[in-house]
N, C-alpha and C positions, 0 to 999 in steps of 0.2 A: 672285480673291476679291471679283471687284465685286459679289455677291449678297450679300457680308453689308452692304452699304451700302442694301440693302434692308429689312434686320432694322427693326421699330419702335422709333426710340428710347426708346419708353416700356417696352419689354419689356428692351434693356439698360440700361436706370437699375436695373428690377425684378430684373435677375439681379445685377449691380452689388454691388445693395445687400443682398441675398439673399447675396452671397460674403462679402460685409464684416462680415456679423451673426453668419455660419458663422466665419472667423476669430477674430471677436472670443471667443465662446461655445467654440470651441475649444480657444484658447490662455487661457482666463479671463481677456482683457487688463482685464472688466470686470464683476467679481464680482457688482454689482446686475443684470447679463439674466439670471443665474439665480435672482431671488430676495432676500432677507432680510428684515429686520424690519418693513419700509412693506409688507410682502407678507403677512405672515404665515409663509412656506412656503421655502424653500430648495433647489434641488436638488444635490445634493454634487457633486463636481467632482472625477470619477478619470478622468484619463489613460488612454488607452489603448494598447497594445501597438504596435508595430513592424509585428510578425506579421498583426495581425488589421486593422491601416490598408489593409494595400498590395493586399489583394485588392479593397475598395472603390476605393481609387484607383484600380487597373487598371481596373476595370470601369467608372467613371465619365471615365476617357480614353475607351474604347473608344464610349462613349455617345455625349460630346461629339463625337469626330469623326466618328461616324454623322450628328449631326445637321446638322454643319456641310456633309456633303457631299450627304445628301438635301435640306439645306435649299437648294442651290445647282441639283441637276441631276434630284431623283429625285424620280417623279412622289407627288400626295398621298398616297394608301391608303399607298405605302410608310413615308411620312413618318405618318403617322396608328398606323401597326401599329410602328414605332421607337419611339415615342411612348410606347403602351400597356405596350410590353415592358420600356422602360428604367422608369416610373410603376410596374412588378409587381417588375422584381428590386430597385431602390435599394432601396425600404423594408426591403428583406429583408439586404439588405449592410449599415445602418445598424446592423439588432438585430445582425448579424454584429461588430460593431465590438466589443459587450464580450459578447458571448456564444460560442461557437465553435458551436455548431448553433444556427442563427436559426430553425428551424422546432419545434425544442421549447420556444425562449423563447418562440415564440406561441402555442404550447398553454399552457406557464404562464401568460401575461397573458390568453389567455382565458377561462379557467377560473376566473382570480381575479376575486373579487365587487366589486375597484376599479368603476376605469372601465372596464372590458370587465363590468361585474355580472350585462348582461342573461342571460345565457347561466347564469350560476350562479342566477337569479332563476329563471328558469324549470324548473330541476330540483329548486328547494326550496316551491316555492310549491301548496298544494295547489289544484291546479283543478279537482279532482273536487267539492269544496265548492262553494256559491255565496260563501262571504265574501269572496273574489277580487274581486266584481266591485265592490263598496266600496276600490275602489283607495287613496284616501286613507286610507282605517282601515287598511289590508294594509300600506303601508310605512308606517305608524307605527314597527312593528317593526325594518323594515328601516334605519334611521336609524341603527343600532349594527350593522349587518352591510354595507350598501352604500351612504352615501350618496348618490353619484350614480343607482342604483337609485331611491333613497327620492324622489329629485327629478325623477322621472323620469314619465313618460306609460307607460302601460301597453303602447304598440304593440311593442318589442323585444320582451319575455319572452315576449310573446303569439307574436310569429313564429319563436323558439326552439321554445314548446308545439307551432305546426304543425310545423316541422321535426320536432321527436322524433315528434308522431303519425303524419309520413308516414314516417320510417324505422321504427317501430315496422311496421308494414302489409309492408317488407321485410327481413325480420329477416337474412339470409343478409348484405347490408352493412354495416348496423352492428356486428354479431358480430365482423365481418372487420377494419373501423376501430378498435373498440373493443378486439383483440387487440393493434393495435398502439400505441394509446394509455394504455392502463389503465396499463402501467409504470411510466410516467414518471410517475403518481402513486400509487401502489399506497397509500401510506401514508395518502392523503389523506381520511381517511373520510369527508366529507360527500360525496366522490365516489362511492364503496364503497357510499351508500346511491343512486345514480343506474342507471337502467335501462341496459344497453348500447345503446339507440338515443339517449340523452340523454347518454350520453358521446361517442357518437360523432359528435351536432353538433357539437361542440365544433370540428369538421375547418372546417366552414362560417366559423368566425370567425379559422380559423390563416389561411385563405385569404386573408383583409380585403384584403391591397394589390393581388389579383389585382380584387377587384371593383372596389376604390376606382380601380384606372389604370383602369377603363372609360368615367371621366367623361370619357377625351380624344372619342371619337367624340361625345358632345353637342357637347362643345366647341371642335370643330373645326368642326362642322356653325353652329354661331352664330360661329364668327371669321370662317369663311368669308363668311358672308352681312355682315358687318359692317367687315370688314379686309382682305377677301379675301386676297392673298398673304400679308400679316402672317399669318396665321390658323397656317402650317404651322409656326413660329417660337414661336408661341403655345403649342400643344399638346407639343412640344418639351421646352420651358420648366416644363413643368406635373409635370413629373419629377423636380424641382430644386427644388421649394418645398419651405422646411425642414419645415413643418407633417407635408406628406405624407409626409414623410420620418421622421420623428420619432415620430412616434405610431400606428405598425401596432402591433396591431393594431385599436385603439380606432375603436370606427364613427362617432366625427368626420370621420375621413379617407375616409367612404362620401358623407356627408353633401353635399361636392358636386355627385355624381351627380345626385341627386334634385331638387336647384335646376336642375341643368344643363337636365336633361331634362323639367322643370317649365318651365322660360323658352324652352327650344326648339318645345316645344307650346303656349306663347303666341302665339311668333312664326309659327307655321303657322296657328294659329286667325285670327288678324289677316290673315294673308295669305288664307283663304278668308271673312275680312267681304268684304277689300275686292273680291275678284272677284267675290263674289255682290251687291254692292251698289247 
């Protein structure tokens, strides 16, 4: 085990404290991490099942002693593709904990106009008008239907709109998605007024923890240059942060991606000044 005497110890203080936050939050040893009156917001606190624990736990053994053993012998890509897979299913075993199908709680949390709103923005919004492009006047309304929508920058809904106009262009997929999603909300009429290629984005946002694990490849590619061996322990690790873990499928948890791969195109820019310099 003399590899893990390799691990940075900044990365287990970070898992450390990361397990300690998950117990605490867990067992409610400490009612204010979820909330109350200095907060405004509270979030309730049910227990969950026996039944629906042990399939996460298994799977989050199996993870751990993946990582402990490519972190010790097996080369990176493998440790990098461990990485991505355990970042795509935890999330999914999380919603698993109080749901028993995790991939219809993420059609529901997509579809809802909360924090997943873009997606419901985009199939109520008329963009045949021009009054769209007055963004501030257009969620004025939206204030009493989404407000994180209403606080929001116009780029999500907008990339919902291209999604439905390119599945619109091949109707034969969406038809096909939209057969098997329309059930699980049949009732839901402001869906019922949705085109079946704008029901059947909807697939694109159930998917969230498959894109959001793709920020390990940025992020291995900058541990590496920066920690070098640390780096595989890094990306690891990146599996296991509650955030990520917590909120599929809300596109917070994409959001690192795009720094990742924003700060990794810094550091190749910087690296072709200084050889052309």
């Amino acid at each position: 085990m003399n590899y893990l005497r390799k691990m940075p110890p900044a990365l287990l203080r970070i898992l450390a404290a990361s397990f300690i936050v998950a117990l605490l939050v867990g067992f409610d040893v400490l009612p204010f991490l979820r909330g109350g009156d200095f907060f405004g917001w509270q979030w309730p606190y049910q227990p969950v099942s026996f039944g629906l624990v042990l399939p996460f736990v298994l799977i989050l053994t199996i993870y751990l002693i993946g990582v402990f053993w490519l972190g010790g012998q097996g080369k990176a890509r493998w440790v990098i593709l461990w990485a991505f897979l355990g970042a795509a299913v935890l999330p999914m075993l999380v919603v698993g904990l109080r749901h028993p199908n995790p991939m219809t709680e993420l059609y529901y949390r997509t579809v809802s106009p909360g924090a997943t709103g873009p997606y419901f923005a985009a199939g109520r919004i008329d963009w045949a008008a021009s009054t769209w492009q007055d963004w501030s006047a257009t969620m004025v309304e939206w204030r009493d239907i989404s407000r994180h929508v209403a606080l929001s920058p116009p780029g999500l809904p907008l990339f919902y709109r291209f999604l439905n106009s390119t599945l619109d262009a091949i109707p034969v997929l969406p038809n096909l998605i939209d057969s098997q999603l329309l059930p699980l909300q049949c009732n839901n009429y402001s869906l019922l007024e949705f085109t079946p290629a704008e029901r059947a984005s909807a697939l694109f946002g159930m998917l969230m923890p498959i894109w959001a694990a793709l920020a390990v490849f940025p992020l291995y590619a900058i541990a590496y240059r920066m920690i070098d061996y640390g780096a595989r322990w890094l990306v690891s690790g990146w599996a296991l942060v509650p955030a990520l873990l917590m909120f599929a499928p809300s596109w917070n948890t994409f959001y690192p991606l795009l720094a990742l791969v924003a700060f990794w195109m810094l550091l190749k820019g910087l690296d072709g000044y200084h050889l052309n310099k």
